[in-house]
N, C-alpha and C positions, 0 to 999 in steps of 0.2 A: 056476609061471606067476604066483602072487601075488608073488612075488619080484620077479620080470619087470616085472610092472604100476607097482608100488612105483617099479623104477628111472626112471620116466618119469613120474613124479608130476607134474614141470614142466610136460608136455604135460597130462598128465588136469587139471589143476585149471584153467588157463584155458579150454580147452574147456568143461568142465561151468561156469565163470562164463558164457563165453558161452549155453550152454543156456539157464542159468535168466533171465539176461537177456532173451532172444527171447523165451522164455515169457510174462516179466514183461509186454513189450511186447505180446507178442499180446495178452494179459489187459489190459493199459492200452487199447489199442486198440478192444478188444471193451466194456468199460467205458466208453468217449467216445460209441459211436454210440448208447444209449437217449437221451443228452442233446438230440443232434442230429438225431433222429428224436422227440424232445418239441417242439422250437423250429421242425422244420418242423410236427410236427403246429398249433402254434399259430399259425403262420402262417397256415396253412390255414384254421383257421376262424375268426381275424380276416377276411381274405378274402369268405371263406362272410357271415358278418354283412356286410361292408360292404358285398354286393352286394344282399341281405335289404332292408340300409336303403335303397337307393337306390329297389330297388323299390316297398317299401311309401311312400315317399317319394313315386313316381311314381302310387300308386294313389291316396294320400288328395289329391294337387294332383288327381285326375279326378275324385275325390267332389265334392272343394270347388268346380271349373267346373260340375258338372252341377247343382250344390244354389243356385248363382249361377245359371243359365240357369231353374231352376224359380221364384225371385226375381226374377224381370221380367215373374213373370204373376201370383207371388203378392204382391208389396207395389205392382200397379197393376191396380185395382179395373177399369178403363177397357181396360186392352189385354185380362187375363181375358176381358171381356166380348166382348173382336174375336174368342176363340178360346174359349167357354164348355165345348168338352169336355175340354179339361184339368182341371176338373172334374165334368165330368158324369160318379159314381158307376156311371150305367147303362151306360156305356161298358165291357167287359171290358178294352176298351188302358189306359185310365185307372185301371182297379183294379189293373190290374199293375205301371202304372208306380208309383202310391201303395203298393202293397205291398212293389215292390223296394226301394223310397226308405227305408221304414219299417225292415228287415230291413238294409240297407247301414248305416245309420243306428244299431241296435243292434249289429250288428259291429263298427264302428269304432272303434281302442283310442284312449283318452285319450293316450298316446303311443305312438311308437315302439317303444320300449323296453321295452313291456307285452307285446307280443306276436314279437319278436325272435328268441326262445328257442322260439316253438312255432309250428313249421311247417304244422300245421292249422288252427290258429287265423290265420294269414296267408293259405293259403289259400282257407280259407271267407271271408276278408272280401275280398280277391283276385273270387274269383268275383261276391259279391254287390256289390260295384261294377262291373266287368262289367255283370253283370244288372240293374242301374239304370241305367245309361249307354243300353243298349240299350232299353230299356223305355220309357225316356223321350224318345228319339231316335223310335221309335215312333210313341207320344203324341201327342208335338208334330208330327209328321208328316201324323197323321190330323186333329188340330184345325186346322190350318193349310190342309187340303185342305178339309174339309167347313166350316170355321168356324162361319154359324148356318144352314144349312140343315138342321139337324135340328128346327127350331124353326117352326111355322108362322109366315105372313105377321103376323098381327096379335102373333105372340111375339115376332118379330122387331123390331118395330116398337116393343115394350116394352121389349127389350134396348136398342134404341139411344137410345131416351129416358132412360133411368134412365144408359148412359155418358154422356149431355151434362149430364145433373142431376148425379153424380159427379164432372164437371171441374167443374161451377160451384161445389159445393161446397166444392171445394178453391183455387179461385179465391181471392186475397187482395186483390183490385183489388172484390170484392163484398161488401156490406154483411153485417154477422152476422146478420139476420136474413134475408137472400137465402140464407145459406148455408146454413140450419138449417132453412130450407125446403125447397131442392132436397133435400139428406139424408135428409129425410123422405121426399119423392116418389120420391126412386130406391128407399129401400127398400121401400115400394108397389108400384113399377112392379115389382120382383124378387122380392115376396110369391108361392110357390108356383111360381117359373118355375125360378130358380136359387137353390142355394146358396152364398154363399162362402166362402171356407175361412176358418177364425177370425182366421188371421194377418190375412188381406185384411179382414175388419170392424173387427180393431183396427186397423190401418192408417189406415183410412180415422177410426175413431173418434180413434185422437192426432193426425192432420193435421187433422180437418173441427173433431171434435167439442171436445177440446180449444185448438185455436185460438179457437174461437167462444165459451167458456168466458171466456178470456182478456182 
């Protein structure tokens, strides 16, 4: 039989080259797809990220409209006052909305790219923009309905004097000593009634006090 085999060497050796070839190739072949199953995995989560950034992208453009909608009450001393429970502390709306503000506001990464990589940390600031959006939609909701009816008559009547003393202050068409009068008298007129928030006193101190300096 081994005799046999031998006579037909011709036939057994290109066969067994083709064997070991198919082999070859199945192992070639099996060898190419970790590659291609690397290059889609890296697709994927190139992907994954640049969907990440568009969002986080989308949330910090909502921080930045809503921290601009709170800047038209905090750097004018005079509309605050058309709507004084955006500040009023006593308000629980208004503690919430300054709590969420404060908490979005510590969430918020210096960039992008800080927090890209950790999907927790996107999420909790995800949520707490959110929760300022809402808070502060609120807020302004309630101060806008009630504005100074929480303030008796003769409070009231404080409020509105100390904002015409505040425009005249800032007036530039009125003498420095006009203006550093009214300043005076509105902060009188708002002794014990209202507080304003710091930003809103410097505000009004680099427009009023500093002008009049000058």
């Amino acid at each position: 039989m081994v005799f046999r085999l031998l006579e037909f060497w011709w036939v057994i050796l290109p066969l067994a080259g083709a064997i070991v070839a198919g082999v070859r190739a199945l192992r070639g072949g099996a060898d190419r797809h970790p590659p291609r199953r690397a290059a889609s995995d890296g697709s994927l989560t190139a992907r994954r990220q640049a969907a990440f950034r568009r969002e986080l992208a989308r949330v910090i453009k909502e921080h930045d409209r809503t921290d601009a909608r709170w800047l038209t009450y905090e750097l004018d001393a005079a509309r605050l006052l058309d709507f004084p429970l955006m500040t009023d502390m006593r308000n629980p709306l208004t503690v919430a909305f300054h709590r969420a503000k404060l908490n979005a506001q510590l969430l918020r990464p210096e960039s992008i790219d800080d927090i890209l990589d950790d999907p927790d940390a996107q999420q909790q600031y995800s949520d707490a923009v959110r929760d300022y959006v809402t808070a502060f939609d609120v807020a302004e909701s309630e101060a806008i309905r009630r504005r100074r009816t929480d303030f008796s008559p003769e409070q009231q009547r404080r409020l509105a004097r100390a904002q015409h003393l505040l425009r005249l202050a800032a007036d530039s068409a009125a003498t420095p000593q006009e203006r550093q009068h009214a300043y005076d008298r509105a902060g009188n007129e708002l002794e014990g009634l209202i507080a304003l928030p710091a930003p809103t006193r410097a505000g009004i101190e680099r427009r009023v006090v500093g002008e009049i300096d000058d």
